[in-house]
C-alpha positions as CSV (number, residue, x, y, z in Angstrom):
1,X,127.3,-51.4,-67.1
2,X,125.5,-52.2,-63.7
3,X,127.4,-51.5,-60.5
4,X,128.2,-54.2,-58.4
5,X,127.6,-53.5,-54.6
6,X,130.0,-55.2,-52.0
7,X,127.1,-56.6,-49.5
8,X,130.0,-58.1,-47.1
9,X,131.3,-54.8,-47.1
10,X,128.6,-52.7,-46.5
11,X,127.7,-55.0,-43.6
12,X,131.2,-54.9,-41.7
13,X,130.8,-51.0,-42.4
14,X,127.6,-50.8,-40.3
15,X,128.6,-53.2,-37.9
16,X,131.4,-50.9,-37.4
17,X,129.6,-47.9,-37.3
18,X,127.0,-49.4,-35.1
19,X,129.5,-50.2,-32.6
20,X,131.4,-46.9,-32.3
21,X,127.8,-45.3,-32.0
22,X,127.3,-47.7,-28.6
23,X,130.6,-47.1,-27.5
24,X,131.2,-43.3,-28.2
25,X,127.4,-42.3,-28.7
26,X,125.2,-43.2,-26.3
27,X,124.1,-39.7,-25.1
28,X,122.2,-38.1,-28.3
29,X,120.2,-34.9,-26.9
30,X,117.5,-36.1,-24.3
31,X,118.4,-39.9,-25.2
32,X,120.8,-42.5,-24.2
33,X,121.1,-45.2,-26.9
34,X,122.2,-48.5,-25.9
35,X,121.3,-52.1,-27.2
36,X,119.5,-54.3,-25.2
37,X,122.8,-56.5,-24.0
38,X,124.0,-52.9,-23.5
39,X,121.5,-52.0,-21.0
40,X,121.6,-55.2,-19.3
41,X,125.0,-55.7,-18.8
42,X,124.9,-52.4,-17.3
43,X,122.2,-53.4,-14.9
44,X,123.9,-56.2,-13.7
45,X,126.6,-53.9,-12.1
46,X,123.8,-52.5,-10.1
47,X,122.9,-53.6,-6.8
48,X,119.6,-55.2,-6.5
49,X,116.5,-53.2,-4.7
50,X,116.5,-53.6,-1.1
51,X,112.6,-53.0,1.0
52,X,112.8,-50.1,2.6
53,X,108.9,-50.9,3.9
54,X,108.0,-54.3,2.8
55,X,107.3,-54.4,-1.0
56,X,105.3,-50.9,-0.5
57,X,109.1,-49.1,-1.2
58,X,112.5,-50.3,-2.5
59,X,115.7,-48.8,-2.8
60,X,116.1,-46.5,-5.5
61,X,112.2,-45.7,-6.1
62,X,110.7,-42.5,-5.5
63,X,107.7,-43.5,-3.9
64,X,104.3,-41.4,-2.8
65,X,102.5,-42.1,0.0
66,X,98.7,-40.6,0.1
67,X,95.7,-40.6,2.6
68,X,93.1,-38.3,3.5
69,X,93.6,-35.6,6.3
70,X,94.3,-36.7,9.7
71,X,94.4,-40.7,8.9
72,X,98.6,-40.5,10.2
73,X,100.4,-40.1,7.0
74,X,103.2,-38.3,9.2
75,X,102.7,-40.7,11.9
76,X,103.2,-43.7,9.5
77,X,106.1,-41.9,7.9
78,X,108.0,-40.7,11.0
79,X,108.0,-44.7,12.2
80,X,109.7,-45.9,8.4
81,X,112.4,-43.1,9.1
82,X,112.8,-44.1,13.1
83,X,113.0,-48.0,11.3
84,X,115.7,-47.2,8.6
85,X,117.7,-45.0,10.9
86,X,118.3,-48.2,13.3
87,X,118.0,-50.9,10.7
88,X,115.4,-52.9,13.1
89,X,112.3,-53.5,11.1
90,X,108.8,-53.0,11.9
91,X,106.3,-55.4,13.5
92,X,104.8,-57.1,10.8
93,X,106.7,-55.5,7.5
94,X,110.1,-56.4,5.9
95,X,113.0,-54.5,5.8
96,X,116.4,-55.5,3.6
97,X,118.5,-52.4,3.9
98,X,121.2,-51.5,6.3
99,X,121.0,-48.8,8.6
100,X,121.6,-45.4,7.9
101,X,121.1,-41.9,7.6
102,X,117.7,-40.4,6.9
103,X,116.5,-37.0,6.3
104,X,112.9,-36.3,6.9
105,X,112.0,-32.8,5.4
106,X,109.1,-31.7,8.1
107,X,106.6,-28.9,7.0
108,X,104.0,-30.3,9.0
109,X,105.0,-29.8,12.7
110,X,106.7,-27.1,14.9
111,X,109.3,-28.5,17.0
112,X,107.0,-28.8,19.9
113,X,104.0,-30.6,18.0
114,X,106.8,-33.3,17.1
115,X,108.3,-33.2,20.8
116,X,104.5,-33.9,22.1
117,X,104.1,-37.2,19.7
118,X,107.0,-38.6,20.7
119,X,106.6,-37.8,24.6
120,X,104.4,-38.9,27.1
121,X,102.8,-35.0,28.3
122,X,106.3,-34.0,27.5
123,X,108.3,-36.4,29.5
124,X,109.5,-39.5,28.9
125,X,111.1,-38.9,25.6
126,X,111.6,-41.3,22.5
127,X,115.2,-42.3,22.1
128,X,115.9,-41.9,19.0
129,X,119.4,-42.5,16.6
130,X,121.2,-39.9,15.3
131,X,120.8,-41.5,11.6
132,X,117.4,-39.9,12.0
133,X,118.1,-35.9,11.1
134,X,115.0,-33.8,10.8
135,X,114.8,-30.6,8.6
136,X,112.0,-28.0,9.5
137,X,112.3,-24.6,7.6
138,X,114.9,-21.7,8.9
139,X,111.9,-18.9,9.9
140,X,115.5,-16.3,9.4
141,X,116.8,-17.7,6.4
142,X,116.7,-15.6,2.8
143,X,115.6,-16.1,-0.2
144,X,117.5,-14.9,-3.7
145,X,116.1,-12.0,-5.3
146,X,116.6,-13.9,-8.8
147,X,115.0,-17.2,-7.1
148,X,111.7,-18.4,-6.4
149,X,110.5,-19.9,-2.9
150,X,109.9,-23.4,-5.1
151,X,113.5,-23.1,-6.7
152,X,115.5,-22.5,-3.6
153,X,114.0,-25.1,-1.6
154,X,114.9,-27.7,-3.8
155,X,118.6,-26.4,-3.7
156,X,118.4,-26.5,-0.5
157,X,117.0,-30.0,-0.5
158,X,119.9,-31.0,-2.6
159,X,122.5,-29.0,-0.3
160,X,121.3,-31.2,3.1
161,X,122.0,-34.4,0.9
162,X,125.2,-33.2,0.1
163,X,125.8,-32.1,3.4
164,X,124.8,-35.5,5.1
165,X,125.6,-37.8,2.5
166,X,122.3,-39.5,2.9
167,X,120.7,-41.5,0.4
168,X,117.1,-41.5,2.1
169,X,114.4,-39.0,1.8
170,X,110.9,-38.7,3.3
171,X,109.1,-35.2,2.4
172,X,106.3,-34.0,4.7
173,X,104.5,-33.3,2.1
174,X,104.5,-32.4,-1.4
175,X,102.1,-29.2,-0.7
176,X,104.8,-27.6,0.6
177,X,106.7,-27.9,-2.3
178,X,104.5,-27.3,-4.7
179,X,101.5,-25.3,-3.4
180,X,99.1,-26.6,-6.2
181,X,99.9,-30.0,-6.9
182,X,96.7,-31.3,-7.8
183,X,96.9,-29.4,-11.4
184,X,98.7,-30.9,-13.8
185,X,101.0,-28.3,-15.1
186,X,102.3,-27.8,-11.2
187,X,102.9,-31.0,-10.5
188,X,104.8,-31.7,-13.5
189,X,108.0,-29.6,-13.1
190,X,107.8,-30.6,-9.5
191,X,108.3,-34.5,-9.9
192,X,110.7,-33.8,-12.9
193,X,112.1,-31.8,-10.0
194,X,112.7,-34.8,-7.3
195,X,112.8,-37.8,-10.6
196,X,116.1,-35.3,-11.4
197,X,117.9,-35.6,-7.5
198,X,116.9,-39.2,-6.9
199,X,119.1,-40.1,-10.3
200,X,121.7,-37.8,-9.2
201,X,122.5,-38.8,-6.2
202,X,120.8,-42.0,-5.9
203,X,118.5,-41.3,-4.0
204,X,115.2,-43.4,-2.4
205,X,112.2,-40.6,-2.0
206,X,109.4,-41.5,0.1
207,X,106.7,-37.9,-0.6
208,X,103.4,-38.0,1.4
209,X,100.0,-36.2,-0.3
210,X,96.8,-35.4,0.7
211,X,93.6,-36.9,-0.8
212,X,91.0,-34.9,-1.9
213,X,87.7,-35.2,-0.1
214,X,86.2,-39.0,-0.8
215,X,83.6,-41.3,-0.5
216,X,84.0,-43.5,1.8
217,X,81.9,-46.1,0.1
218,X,84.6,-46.6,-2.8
219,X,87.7,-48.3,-2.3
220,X,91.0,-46.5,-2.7
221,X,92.6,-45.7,-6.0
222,X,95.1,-43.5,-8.2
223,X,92.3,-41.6,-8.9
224,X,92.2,-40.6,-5.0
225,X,96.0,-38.3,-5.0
226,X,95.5,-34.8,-6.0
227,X,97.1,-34.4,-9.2
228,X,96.9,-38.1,-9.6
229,X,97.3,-38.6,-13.5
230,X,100.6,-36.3,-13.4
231,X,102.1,-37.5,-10.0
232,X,101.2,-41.0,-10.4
233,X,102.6,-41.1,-13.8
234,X,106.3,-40.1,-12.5
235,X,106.5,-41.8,-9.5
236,X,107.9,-45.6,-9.2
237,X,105.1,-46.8,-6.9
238,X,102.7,-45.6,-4.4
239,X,100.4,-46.7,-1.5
240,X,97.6,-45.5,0.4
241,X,95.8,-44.9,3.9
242,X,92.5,-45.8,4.1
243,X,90.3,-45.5,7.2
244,X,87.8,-48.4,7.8
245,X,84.2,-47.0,7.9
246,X,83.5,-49.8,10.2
247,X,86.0,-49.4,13.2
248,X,87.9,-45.4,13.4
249,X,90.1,-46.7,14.9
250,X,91.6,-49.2,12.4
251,X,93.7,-48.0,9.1
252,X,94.8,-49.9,6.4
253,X,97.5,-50.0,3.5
254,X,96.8,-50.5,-0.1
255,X,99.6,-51.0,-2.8
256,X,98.4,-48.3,-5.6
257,X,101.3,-48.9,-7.9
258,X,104.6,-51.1,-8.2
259,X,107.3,-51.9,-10.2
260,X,110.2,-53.8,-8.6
261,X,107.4,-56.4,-7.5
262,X,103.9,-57.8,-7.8
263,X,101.0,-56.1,-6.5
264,X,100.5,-57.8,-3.8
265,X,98.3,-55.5,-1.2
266,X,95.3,-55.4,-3.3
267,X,91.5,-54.4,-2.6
268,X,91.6,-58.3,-1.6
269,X,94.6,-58.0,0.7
270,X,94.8,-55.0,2.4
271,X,97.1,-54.2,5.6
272,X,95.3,-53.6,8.7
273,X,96.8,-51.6,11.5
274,X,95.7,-49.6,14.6
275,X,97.7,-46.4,16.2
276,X,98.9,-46.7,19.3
277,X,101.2,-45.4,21.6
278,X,103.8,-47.7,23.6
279,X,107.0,-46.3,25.4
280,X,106.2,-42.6,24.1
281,X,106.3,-43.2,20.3
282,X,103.3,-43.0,18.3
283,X,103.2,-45.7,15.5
284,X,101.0,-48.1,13.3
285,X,100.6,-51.4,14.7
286,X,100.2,-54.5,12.5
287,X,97.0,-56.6,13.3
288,X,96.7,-58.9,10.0
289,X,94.9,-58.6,6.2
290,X,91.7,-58.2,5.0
291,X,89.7,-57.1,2.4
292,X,89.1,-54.0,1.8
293,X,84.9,-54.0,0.7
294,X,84.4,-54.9,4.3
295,X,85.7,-51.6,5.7
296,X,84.1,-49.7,3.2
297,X,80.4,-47.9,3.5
298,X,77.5,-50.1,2.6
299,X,74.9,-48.1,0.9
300,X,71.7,-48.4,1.4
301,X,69.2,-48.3,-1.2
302,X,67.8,-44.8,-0.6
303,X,72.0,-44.0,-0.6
304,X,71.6,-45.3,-4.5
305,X,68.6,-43.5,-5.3
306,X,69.6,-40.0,-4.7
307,X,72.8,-40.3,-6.2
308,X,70.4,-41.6,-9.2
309,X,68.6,-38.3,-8.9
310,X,71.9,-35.8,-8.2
311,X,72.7,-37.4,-11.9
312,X,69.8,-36.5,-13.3
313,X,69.8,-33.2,-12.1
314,X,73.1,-32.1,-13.0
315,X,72.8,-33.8,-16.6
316,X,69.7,-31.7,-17.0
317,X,72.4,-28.5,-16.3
318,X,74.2,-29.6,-19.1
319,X,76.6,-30.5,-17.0
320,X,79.1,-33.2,-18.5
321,X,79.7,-36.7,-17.5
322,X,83.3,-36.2,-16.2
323,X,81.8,-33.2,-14.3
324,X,79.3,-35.3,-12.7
325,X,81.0,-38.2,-11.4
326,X,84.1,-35.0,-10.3
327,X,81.1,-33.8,-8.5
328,X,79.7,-37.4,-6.9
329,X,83.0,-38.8,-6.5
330,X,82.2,-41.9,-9.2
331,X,83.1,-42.6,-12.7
332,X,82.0,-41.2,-15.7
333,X,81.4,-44.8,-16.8
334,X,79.1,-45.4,-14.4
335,X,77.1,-42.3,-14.6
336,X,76.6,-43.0,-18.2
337,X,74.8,-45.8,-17.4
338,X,72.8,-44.3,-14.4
339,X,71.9,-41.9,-17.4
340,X,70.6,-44.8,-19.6
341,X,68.4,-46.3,-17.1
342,X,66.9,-43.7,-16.5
């Protein structure tokens, strides 16, 4: 005798069971399980990004910020905070949010490096607003026996947010935090790190990063950030400082990676800005767009040749093609064909 299954029934029974597991079930170890209409409806209880610097960084994102030594990562940084903290926007670049606090975690300057940017030969002081709170480390303060130096600045991170209440970060810079960021296996805990804070306390992280040394011939890429595959990988977007080989004293901004808009700053569209110095405050000024081959070096044809011939030397070491273009600063791509010319 062949046993009849209730279809209807077994349906029903999973439909039931399917939705006590999204109501009662959602957390399952590392996971959350939700359906689609789930997930949206939840997302439609959230506020929507605001800019924070144009569509470079929104609300909500941690964000990194990376240029080569010297080029005013801090500079460009410091002006954001100074921007947030009074809700006015900057000259030239959008700003949605509302005014408030900002903390901006300062391991580059001493307190009299910072007074002399914003001064004219120590006098004529920036006015700034007391939403802008700066953290420098306590030279007296103690470290834990059972904690290392990594560990307790993060708690202590996350003890100033408590503290203030604010919802805006900017860190000055993420060697500080993480003394070798530019390997992979440092970097990682360290953005799982910051990822972890921003969702806890909801939380908009601006992190500046140096740049390895580059050509100045190529344009600006993810390639560029130390510990780039890692760091790049975790963060919600990123843009860059670049120099023009042209002019020194021009900079421009290039969107590296978005995802609350399109990417709009391009190697066709760049930012260009100068540094200057009104009324005792050192800042970026906004000049216009451009593109970003024409601030870039021109080699010349002897410039081709012997990188040509550095290839061939190095392959002839047995070196590898990823070792190589490390070495040159160019793409393994590209010295494979250099190879195959010659």
């Amino acid at each position: 005798m062949e046993t009849q299954f209730d279809l209807k029934g077994f349906d029903k029974s999973n439909e039931t069971l399917l939705k006590q597991s999204n109501e009662d079930n959602e957390n399952v170890g590392l996971f959350t399980l939700r359906t689609a209409n789930k997930t949206i409806e939840n997302a439609m209880n959230r506020e929507i990004p605001k800019m924070l610097f144009s569509e470079l960084w929104f609300e909500n994102e941690l964000c990194i910020l990376f240029a080569d030594t010297n080029l005013g990562k801090s500079i460009l940084a410091v002006q954001i905070g100074d921007s947030i903290s009074k809700g006015n926007a900057i000259r030239g670049f959008k700003l949605e949010a509302l005014k408030q606090t900002i903390l901006y975690f300062d391991f580059e300057l001493s307190d009299k490096q910072f007074e002399n940017r914003y001064s004219t030969e120590y006098k004529n002081h920036y006015k700034w607003n007391d939403n802008f709170i700066r953290v420098d480390i306590n030279p007296d303060a103690n470290i834990p026996e059972n904690q290392s130096f990594e560990d307790y600045l993060i708690q202590s991170i996350e003890k100033s947010i408590i503290k203030t209440g604010s919802k805006i970060l900017i860190i000055d810079n993420l060697t500080y935090l993480k003394t070798e960021t530019e390997k992979a296996k440092d970097a990682l805990p360290l953005m799982k790190q910051l990822k972890a804070l921003k969702s806890k306390y909801n939380l908009s992280i601006l992190a500046l990063a140096h740049t390895p040394k580059r050509d100045s011939a190529k344009p600006l890429t993810k390639n560029d950030l130390q510990g780039s595959k890692m760091l790049i990988n975790f963060c919600d977007s990123s843009f860059a400082i670049g120099e023009s080989f042209n002019d020194k004293s021009l900079r421009y901004l290039k969107q590296i990676k978005q995802r609350n808009t399109e990417h709009l700053y391009d190697a066709e569209n760049i930012i260009l800005c100068e540094i200057n110095k009104p009324n005792s405050f050192l800042q970026f000024e906004f000049i216009g767009f451009g593109n970003e081959f024409e601030h870039l070096k021109q080699l010349t044809e002897n410039d081709k040749e012997n990188i040509k011939q550095k290839i061939f030397a190095l392959h002839k070491q047995g070196r590898s093609l990823r070792d190589i273009a490390s070495e040159l600063g160019t793409y393994p791509m590209k010295v494979s064909r250099i190879l195959d010319e010659l």
